[in-house]
N, CA and C atoms as an extended XYZ file, in Angstrom:
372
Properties=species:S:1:pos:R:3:atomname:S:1:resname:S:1:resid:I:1 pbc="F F F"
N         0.846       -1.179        0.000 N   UNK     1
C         0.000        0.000        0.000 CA  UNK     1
C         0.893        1.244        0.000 C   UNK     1
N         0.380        2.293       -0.616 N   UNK     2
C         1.195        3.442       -0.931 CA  UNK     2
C         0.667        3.888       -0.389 C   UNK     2
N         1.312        5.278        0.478 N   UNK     3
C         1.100        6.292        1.719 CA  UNK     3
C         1.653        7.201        1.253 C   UNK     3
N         0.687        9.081        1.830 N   UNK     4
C         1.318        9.965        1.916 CA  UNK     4
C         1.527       10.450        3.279 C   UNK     4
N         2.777       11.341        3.087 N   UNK     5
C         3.360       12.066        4.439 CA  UNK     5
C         2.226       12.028        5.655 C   UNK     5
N         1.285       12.970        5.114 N   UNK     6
C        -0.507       13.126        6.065 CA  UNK     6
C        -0.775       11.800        6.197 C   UNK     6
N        -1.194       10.873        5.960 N   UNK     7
C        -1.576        9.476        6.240 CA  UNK     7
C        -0.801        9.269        7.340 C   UNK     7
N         0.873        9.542        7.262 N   UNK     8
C         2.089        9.158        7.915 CA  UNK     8
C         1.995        9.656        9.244 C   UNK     8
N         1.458       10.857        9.236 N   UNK     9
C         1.105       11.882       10.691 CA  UNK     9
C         0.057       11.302       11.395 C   UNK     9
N        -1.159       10.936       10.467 N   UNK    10
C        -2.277       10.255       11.148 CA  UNK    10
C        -2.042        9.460       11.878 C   UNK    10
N        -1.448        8.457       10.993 N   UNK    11
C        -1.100        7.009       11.906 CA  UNK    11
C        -0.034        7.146       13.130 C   UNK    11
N         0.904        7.867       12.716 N   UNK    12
C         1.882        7.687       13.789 CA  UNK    12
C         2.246        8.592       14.577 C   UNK    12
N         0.825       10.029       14.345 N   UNK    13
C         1.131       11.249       15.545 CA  UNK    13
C         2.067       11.945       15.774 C   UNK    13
N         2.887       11.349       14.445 N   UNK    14
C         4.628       12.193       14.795 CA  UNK    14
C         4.463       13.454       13.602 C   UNK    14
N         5.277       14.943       14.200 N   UNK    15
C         5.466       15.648       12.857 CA  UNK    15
C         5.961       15.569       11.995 C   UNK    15
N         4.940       16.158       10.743 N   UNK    16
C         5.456       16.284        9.529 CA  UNK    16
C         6.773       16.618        9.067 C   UNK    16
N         7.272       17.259        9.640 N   UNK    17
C         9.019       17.594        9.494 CA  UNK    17
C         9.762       16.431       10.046 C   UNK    17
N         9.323       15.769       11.135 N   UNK    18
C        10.234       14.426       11.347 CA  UNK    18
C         9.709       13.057       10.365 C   UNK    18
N         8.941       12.988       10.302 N   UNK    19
C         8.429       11.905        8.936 CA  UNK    19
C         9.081       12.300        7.780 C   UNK    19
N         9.354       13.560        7.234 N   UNK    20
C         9.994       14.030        6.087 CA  UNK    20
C        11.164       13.379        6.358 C   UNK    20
N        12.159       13.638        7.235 N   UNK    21
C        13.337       13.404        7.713 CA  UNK    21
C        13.972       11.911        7.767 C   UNK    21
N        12.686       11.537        8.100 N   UNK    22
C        12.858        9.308        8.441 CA  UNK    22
C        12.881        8.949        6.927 C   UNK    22
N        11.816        9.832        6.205 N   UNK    23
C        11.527        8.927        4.994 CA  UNK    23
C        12.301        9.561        3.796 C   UNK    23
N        13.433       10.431        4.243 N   UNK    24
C        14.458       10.988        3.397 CA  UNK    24
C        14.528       10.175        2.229 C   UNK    24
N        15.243        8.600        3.050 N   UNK    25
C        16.070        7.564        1.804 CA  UNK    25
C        15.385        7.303        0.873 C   UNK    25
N        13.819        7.401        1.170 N   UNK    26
C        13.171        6.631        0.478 CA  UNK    26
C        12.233        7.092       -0.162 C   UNK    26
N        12.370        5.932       -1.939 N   UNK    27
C        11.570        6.738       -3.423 CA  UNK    27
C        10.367        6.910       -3.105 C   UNK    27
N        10.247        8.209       -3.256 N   UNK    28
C         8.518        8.341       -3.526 CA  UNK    28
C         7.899        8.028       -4.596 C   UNK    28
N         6.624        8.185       -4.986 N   UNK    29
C         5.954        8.018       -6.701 CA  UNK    29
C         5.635        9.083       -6.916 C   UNK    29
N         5.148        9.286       -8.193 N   UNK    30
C         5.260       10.909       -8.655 CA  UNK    30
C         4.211       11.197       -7.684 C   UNK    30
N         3.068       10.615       -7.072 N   UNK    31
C         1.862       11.810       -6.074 CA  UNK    31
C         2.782       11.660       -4.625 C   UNK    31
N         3.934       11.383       -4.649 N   UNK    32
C         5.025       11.827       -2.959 CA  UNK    32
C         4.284       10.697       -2.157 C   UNK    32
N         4.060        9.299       -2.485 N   UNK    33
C         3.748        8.608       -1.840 CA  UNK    33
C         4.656        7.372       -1.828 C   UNK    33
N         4.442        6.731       -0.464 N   UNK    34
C         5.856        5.874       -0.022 CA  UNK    34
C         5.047        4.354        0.601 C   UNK    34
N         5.724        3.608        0.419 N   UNK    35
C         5.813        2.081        0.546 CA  UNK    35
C         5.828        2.166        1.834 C   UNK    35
N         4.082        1.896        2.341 N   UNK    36
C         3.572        1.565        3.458 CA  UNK    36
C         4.514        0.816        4.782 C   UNK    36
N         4.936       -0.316        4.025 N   UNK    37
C         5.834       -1.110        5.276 CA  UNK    37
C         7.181       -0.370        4.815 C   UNK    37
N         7.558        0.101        4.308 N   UNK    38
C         9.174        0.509        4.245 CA  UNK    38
C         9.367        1.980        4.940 C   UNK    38
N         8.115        2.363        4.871 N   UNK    39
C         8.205        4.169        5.598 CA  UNK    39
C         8.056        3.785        6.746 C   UNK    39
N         7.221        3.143        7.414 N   UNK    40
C         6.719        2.406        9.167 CA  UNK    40
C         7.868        2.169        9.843 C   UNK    40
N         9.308        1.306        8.700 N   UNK    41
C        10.392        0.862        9.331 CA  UNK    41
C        10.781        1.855        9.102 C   UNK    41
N        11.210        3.038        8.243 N   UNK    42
C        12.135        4.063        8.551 CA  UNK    42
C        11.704        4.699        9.734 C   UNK    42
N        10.437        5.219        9.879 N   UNK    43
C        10.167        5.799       11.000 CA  UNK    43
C        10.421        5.604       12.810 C   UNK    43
N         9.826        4.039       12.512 N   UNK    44
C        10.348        3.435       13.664 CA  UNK    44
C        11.664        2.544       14.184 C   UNK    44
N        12.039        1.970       13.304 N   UNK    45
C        13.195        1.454       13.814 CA  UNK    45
C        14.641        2.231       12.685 C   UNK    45
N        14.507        3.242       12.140 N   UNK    46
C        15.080        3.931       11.500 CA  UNK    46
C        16.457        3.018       10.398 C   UNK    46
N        16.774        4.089        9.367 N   UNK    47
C        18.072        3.133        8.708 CA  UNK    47
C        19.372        3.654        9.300 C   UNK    47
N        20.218        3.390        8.334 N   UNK    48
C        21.641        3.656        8.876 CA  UNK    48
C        21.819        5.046        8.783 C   UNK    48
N        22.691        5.366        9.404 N   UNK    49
C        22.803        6.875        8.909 CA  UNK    49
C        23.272        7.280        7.817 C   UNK    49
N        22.785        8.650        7.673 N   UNK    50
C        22.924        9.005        6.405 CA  UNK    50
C        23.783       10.236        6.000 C   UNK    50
N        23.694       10.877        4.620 N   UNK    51
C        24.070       12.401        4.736 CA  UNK    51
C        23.776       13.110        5.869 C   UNK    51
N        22.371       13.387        5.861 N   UNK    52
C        21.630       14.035        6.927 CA  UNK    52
C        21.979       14.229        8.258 C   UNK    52
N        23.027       12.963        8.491 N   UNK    53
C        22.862       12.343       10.144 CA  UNK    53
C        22.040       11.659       10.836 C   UNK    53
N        21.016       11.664       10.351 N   UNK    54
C        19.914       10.727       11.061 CA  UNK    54
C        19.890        9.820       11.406 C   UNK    54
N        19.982        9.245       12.876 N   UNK    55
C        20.289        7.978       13.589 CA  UNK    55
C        19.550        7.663       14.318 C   UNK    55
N        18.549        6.568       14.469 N   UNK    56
C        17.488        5.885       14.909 CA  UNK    56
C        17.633        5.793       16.161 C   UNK    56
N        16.814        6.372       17.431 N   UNK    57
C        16.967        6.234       18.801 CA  UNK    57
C        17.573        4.506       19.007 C   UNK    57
N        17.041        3.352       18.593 N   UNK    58
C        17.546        2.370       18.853 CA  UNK    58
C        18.916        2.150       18.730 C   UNK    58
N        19.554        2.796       17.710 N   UNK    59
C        20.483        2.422       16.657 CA  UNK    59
C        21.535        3.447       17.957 C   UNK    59
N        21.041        4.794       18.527 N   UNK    60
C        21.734        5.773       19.044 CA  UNK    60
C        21.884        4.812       20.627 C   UNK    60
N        20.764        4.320       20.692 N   UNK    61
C        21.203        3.152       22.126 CA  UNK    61
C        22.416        2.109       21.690 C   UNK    61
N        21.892        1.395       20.907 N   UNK    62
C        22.955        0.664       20.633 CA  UNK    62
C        24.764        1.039       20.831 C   UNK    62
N        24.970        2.072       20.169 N   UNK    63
C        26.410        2.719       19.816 CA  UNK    63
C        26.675        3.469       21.232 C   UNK    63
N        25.711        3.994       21.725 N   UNK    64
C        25.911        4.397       23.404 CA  UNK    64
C        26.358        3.362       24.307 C   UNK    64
N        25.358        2.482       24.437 N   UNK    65
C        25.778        1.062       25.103 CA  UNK    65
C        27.361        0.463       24.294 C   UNK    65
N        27.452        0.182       23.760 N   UNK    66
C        28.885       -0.462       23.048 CA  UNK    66
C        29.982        0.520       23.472 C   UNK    66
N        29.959        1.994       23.501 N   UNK    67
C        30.676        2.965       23.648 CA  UNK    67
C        31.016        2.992       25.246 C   UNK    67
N        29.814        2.991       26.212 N   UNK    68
C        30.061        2.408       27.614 CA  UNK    68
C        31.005        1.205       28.090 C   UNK    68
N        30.959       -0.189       27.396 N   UNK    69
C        30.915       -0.935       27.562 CA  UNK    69
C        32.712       -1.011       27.292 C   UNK    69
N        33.104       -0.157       26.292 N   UNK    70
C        34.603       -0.296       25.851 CA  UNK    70
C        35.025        0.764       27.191 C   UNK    70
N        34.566        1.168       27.823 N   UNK    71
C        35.190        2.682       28.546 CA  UNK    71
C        35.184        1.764       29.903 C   UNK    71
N        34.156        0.760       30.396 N   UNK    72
C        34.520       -0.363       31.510 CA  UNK    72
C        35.250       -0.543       31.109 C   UNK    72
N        35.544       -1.500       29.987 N   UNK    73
C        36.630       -2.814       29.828 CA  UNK    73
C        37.997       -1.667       30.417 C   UNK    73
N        38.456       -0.378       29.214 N   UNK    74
C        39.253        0.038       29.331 CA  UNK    74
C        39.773        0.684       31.043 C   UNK    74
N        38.451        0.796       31.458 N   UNK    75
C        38.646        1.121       33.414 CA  UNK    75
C        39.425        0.077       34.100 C   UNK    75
N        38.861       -0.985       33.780 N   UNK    76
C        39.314       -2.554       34.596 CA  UNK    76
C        40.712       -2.692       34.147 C   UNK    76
N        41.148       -2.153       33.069 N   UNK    77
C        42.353       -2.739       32.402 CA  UNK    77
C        42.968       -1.683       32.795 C   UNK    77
N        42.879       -0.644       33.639 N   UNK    78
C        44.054        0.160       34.212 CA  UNK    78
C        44.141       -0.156       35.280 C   UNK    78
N        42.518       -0.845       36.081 N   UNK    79
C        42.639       -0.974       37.692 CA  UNK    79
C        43.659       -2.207       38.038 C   UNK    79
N        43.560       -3.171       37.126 N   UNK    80
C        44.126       -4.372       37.249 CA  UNK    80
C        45.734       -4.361       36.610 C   UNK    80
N        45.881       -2.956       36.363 N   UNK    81
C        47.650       -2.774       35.737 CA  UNK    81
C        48.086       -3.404       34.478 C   UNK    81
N        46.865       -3.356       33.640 N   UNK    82
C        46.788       -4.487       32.066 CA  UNK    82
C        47.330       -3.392       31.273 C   UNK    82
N        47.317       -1.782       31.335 N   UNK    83
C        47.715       -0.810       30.662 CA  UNK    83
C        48.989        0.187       31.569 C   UNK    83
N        49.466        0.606       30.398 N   UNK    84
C        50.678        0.989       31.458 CA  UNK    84
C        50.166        2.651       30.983 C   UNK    84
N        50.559        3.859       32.006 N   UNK    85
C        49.898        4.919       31.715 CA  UNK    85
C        50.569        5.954       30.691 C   UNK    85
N        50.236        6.887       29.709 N   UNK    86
C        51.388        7.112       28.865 CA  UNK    86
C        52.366        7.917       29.672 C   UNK    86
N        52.120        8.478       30.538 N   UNK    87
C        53.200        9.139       31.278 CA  UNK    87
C        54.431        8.717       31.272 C   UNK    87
N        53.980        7.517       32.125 N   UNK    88
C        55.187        6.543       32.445 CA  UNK    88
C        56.109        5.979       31.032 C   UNK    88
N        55.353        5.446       30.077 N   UNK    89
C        55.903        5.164       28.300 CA  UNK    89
C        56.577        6.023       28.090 C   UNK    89
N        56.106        7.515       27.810 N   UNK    90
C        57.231        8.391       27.551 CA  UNK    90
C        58.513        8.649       28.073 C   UNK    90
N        58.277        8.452       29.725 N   UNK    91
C        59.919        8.800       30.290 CA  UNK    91
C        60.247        7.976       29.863 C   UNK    91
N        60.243        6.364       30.314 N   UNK    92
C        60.564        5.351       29.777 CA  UNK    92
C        61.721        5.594       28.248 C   UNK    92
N        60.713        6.050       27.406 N   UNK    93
C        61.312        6.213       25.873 CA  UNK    93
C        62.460        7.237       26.292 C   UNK    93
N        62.084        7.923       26.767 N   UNK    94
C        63.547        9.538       26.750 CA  UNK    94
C        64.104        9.687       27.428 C   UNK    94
N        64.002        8.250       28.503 N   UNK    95
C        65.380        7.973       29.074 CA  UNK    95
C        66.125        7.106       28.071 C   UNK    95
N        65.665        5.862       27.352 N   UNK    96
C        66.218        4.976       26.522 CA  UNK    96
C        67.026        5.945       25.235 C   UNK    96
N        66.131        6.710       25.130 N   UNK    97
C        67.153        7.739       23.785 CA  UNK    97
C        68.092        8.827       24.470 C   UNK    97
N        67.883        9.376       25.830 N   UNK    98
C        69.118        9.708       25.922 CA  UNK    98
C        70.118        8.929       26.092 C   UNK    98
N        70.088        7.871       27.010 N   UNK    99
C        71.210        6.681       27.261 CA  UNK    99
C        71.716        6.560       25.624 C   UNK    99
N        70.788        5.992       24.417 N   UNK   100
C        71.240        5.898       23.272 CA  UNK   100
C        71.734        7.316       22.576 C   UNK   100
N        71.641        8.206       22.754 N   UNK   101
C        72.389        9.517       22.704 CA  UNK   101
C        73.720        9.590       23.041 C   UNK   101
N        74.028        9.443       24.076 N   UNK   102
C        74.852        9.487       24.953 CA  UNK   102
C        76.260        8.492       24.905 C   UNK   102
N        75.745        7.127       24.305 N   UNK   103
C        76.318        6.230       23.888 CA  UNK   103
C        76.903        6.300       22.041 C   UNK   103
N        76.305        7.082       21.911 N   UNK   104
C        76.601        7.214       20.395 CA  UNK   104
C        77.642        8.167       19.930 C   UNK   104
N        77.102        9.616       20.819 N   UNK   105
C        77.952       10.095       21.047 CA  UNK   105
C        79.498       10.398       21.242 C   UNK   105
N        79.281        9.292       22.141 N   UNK   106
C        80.822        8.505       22.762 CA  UNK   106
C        81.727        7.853       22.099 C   UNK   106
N        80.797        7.365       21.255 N   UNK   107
C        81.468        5.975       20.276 CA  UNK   107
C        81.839        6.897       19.177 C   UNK   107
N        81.500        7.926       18.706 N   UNK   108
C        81.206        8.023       16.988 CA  UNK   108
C        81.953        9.012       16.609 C   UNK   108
N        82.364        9.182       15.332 N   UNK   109
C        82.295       10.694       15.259 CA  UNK   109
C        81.100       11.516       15.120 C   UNK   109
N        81.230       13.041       14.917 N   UNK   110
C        80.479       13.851       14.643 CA  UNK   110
C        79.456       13.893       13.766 C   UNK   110
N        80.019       13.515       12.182 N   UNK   111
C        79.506       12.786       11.045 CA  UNK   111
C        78.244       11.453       11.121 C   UNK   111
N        78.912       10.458       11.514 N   UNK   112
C        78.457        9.073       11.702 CA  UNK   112
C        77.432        9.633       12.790 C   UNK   112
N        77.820       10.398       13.930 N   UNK   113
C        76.430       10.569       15.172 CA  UNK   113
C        75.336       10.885       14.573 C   UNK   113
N        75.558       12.075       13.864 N   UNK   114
C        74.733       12.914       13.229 CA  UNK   114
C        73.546       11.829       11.681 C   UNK   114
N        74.040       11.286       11.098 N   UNK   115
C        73.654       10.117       10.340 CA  UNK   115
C        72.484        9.475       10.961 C   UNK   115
N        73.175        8.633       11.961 N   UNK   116
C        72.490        7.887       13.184 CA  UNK   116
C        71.120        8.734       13.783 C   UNK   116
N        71.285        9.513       14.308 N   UNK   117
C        70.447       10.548       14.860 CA  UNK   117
C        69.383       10.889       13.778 C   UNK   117
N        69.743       11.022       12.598 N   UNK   118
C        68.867       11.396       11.180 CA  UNK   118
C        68.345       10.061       11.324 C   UNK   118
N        68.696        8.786       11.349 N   UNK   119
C        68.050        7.817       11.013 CA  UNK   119
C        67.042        7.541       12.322 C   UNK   119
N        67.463        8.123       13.140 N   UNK   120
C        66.529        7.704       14.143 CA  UNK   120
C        65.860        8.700       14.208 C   UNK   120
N        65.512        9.609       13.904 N   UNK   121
C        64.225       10.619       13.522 CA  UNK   121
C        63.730       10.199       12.704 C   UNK   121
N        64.210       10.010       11.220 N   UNK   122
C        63.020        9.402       10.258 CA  UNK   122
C        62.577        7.762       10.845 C   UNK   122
N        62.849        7.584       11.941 N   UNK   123
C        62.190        6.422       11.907 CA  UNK   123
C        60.703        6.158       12.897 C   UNK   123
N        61.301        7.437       13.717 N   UNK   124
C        60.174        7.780       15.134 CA  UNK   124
C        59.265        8.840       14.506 C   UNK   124
């Protein structure tokens, strides 16, 4: 059954500007009327998002919940010492490159340090 927008308001009490909006994706026929069961599902359980942005309250639970759910895991995995904090990584690193500074230094000439040092910038 083919439906217009007004039919769309009747039945489902929602405004005309948000029915416009759900039923963006989808072809109308030349009198702007839309595929009864395919407008019902845009409206209510909405599609993917789109240009527009439009993201289906379910669809906006969904990605909320999943988004929670990584921000536990990632809590537990600092409480339990599974992640090390970047603070700590960085000194870590710039103590290891000065020691390797320092050592190169020592060993090299001026030339050859300088080389070395280039290679270890284009590599970090």
């Amino acid at each position: 059954m083919r439906v217009s927008i007004y039919w769309l308001c009747q039945a489902t009490e929602k405004h005309r500007g948000t029915l416009k909006k759900r039923v963006s994706a989808l072809e109308a026929d030349k009198h702007g009327r839309y595929d009864s069961a395919a407008a019902l599902e845009a409206i209510y359980c909405g599609a993917l998002p789109d240009d527009n942005g439009f993201i289906s309250t379910p669809e906006a639970v969904r990605q909320l919940t999943i988004a929670k759910k990584e921000q536990i895991e990632l809590q537990n995995q600092i409480a339990r010492g599974e992640r090390i904090p970047i603070d700590d990584v960085n000194l870590a690193v710039d103590q290891v490159f000065g020691a390797m500074r320092g050592i190169v230094k020592a060993n090299l000439s001026v030339d050859h340090a300088n080389e070395v040092f280039d290679e270890m910038r284009r590599v970090s």
